[in-house]
C-alpha positions as CSV (number, residue, x, y, z in Angstrom):
1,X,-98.9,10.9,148.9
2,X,-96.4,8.2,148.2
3,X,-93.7,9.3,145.8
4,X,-91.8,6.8,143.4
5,X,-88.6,7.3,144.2
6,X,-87.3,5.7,140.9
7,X,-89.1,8.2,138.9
8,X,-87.0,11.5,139.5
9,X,-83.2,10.9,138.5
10,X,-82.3,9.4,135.3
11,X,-80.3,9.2,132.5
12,X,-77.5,11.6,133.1
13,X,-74.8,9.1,134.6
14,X,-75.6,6.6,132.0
15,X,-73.9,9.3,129.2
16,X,-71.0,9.9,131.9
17,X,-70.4,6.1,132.0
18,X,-70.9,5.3,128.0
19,X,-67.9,8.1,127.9
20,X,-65.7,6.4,130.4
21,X,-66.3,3.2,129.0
22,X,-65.3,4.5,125.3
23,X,-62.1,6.1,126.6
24,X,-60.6,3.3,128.3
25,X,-61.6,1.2,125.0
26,X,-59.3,4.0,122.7
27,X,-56.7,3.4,125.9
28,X,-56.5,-0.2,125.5
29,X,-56.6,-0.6,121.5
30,X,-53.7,2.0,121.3
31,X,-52.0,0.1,124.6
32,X,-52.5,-3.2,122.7
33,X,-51.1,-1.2,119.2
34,X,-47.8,-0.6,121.3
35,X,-47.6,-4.6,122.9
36,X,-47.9,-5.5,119.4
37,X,-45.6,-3.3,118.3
38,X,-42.8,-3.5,120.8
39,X,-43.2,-7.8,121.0
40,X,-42.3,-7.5,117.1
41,X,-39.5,-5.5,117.4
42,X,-38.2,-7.8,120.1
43,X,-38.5,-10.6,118.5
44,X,-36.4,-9.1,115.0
45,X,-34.3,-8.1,117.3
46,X,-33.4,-11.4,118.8
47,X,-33.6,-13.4,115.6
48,X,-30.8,-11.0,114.6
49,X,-29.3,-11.3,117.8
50,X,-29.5,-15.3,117.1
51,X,-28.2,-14.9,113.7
52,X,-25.3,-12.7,114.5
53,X,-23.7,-15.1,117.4
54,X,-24.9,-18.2,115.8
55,X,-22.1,-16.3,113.2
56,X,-19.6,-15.9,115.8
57,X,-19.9,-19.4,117.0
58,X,-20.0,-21.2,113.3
59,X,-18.1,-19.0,110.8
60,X,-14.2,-18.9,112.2
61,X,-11.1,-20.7,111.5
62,X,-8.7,-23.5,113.0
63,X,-5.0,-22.7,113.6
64,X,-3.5,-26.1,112.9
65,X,-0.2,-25.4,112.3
66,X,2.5,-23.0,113.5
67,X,5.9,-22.2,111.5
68,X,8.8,-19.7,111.5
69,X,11.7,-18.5,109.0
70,X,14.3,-18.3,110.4
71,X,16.5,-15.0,110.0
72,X,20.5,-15.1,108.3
73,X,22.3,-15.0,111.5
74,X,19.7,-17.8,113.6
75,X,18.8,-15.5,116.2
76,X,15.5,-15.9,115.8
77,X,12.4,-15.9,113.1
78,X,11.4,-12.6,110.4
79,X,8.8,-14.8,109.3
80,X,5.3,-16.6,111.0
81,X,3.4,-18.9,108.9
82,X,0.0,-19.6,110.6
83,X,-1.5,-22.7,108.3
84,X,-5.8,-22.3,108.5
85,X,-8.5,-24.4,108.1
86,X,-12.1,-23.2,108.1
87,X,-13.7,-24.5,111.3
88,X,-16.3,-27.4,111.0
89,X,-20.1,-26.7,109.7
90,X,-18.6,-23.1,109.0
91,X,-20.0,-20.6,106.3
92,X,-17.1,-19.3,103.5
93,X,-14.5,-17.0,105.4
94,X,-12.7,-14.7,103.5
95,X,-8.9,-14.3,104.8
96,X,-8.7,-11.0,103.3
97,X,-11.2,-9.7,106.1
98,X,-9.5,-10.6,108.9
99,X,-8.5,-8.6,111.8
100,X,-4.7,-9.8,113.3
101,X,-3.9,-8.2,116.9
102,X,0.0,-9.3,117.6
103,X,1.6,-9.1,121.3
104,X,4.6,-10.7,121.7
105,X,8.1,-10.3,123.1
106,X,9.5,-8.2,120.0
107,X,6.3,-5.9,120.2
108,X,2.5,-4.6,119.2
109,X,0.7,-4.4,116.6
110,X,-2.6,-4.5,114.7
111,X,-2.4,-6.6,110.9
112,X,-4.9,-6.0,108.0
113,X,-4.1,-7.9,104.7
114,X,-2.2,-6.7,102.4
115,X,-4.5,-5.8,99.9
116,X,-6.3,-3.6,102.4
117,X,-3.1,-1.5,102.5
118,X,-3.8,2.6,102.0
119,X,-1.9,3.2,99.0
120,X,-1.7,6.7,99.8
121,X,0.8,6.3,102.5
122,X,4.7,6.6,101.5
123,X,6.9,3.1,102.0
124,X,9.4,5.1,104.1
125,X,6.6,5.8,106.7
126,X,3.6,2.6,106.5
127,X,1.2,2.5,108.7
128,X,-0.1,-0.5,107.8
129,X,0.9,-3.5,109.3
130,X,-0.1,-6.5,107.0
131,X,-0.3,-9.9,106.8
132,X,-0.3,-12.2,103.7
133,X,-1.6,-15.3,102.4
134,X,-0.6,-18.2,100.7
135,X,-2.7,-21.1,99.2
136,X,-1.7,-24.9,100.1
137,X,-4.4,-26.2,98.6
138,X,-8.1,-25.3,98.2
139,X,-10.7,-25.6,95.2
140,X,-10.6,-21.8,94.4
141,X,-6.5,-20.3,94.1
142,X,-8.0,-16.8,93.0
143,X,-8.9,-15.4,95.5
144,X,-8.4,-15.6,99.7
145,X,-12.2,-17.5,100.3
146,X,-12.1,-20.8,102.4
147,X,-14.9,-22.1,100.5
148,X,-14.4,-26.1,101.8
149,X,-13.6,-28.1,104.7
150,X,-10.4,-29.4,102.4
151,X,-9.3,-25.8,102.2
152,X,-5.8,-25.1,104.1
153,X,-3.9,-21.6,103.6
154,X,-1.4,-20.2,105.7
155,X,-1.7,-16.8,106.9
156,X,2.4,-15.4,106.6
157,X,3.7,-12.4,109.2
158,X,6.4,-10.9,108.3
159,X,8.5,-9.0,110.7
160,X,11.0,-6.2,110.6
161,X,13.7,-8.4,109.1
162,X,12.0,-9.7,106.5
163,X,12.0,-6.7,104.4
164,X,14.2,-8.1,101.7
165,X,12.0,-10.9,100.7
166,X,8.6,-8.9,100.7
167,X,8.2,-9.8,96.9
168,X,7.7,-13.1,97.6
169,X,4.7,-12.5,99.9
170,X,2.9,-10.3,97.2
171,X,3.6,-12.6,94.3
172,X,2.3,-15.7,96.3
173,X,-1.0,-14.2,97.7
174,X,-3.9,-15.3,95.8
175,X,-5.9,-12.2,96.9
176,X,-3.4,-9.4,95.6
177,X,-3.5,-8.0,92.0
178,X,0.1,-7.6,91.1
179,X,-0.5,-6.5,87.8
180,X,-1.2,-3.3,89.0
181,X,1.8,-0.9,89.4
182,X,0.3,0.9,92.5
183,X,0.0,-1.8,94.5
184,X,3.0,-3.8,94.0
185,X,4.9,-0.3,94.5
186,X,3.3,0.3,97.6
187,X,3.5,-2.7,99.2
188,X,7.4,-3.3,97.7
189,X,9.5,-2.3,100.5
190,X,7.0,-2.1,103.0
191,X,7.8,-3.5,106.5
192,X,6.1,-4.3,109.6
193,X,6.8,-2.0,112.3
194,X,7.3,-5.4,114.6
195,X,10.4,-6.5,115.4
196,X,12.4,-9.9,114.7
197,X,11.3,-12.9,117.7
198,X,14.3,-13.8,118.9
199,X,15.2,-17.1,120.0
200,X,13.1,-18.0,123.6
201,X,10.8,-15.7,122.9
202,X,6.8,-16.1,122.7
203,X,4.0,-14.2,121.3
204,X,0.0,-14.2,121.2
205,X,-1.9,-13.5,118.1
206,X,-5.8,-12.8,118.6
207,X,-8.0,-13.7,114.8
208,X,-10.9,-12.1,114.7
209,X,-13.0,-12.8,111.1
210,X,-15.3,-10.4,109.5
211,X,-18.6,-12.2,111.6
212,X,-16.8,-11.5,114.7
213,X,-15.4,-15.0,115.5
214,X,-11.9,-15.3,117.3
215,X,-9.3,-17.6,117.3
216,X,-6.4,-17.0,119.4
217,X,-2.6,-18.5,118.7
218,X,0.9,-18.4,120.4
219,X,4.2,-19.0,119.2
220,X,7.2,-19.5,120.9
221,X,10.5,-19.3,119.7
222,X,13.0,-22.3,120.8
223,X,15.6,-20.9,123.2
224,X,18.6,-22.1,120.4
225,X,18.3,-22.3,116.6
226,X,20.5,-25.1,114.3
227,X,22.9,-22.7,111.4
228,X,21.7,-24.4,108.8
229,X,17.7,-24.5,109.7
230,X,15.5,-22.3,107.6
231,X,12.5,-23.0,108.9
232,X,10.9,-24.0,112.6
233,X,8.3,-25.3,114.4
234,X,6.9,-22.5,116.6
């Protein structure tokens, strides 16, 4: 007798199959759950990423002028005026937020504005190094916010020597509240720990702004100073 050989086995790998073909369906949907995911998470990450250095790039300053006072005996300068402008197509920069790293030829040091100061540190032993400011001219004298192209401030260093004079700085900065006893004690006869530049002497000053932008600046003492000039070009 002839047997049908289609007749006797059936079925059974057709249920083994339908559960293959389900797992690697749960494999792919949670696979494609994760691509999704992770190409979302990517792409935040570089619009931030975008964002952060299109900040960097857009929102810093210009150095566009460079000035010293010079010290009673003309040996050198207790005093670097920095004059600013806010750097074309650039967002508001506050001043107040900068970060100052000094390196020069009369020493090191790292400046924070003055209003930043930690009042709970004794004058006779800062450890704050500060920088102030000063407004030439800008469309908003309360505060230390380049808000405009037109804006200019300068940004004013004082070294070592200049302790005598420190009232001035406070009393000029826009961004400082001297109405408050605290502050104008603390910051009264406080001085830099940096040194006078003497005359022939150079230094490097690296800006960095609260979005991470940097502007970098050198002075340069000339090697001989006039008796009766106050103030030099650096």
């Amino acid at each position: 007798m002839i047997r049908n050989k289609f007749t006797d086995d059936r079925g059974q790998v057709g249920i083994g199959t339908l559960i293959v073909f389900i797992a690697l369906v749960l494999v792919a949907a949670i696979a494609a759950g994760v691509l999704i995911n992770t190409a979302g998470f990517l792409q935040t990450q570089a619009e931030q990423t975008g964002e952060d250095s299109s900040s960097q790039v857009a929102n810093n300053i210009n150095v566009i002028g460079e000035v010293g006072d010079v010290n009673s005996d003309a040996s050198g300068v207790n005093v670097t005026r920095l004059t600013v402008q806010r750097s074309p197509g650039s967002d508001n920069v506050d001043l107040t937020e900068l970060s100052i790293q000094y390196v020069g030829d009369n020493g090191f040091a790292n400046l924070i504005h003055a209003s930043k100061k930690n009042l709970s540190t004794s004058n006779s032993d800062p450890i704050d190094n500060l920088y102030y400011l000063e407004v030439i001219t800008a469309s908003s004298t309360t505060d230390g916010v380049m808000t405009d192209d037109s804006d200019r401030y300068q940004i004013i260093i004082p070294f070592n020597g200049a302790d005598a004079i420190n009232d001035e700085f406070y009393d000029i900065d826009p961004a400082i509240d001297t109405s408050d006893d605290d502050i104008r004690d603390a910051l009264a006869d406080d001085v830099n720990s940096i040194s006078d530049l003497s005359t022939g002497s150079e230094a490097e000053m690296e800006i960095t702004t609260a979005d991470r932008a940097t502007r970098n600046a050198f002075i340069q003492v000339p090697d001989t100073i006039e008796d009766d000039e106050t103030s030099i070009t650096l």
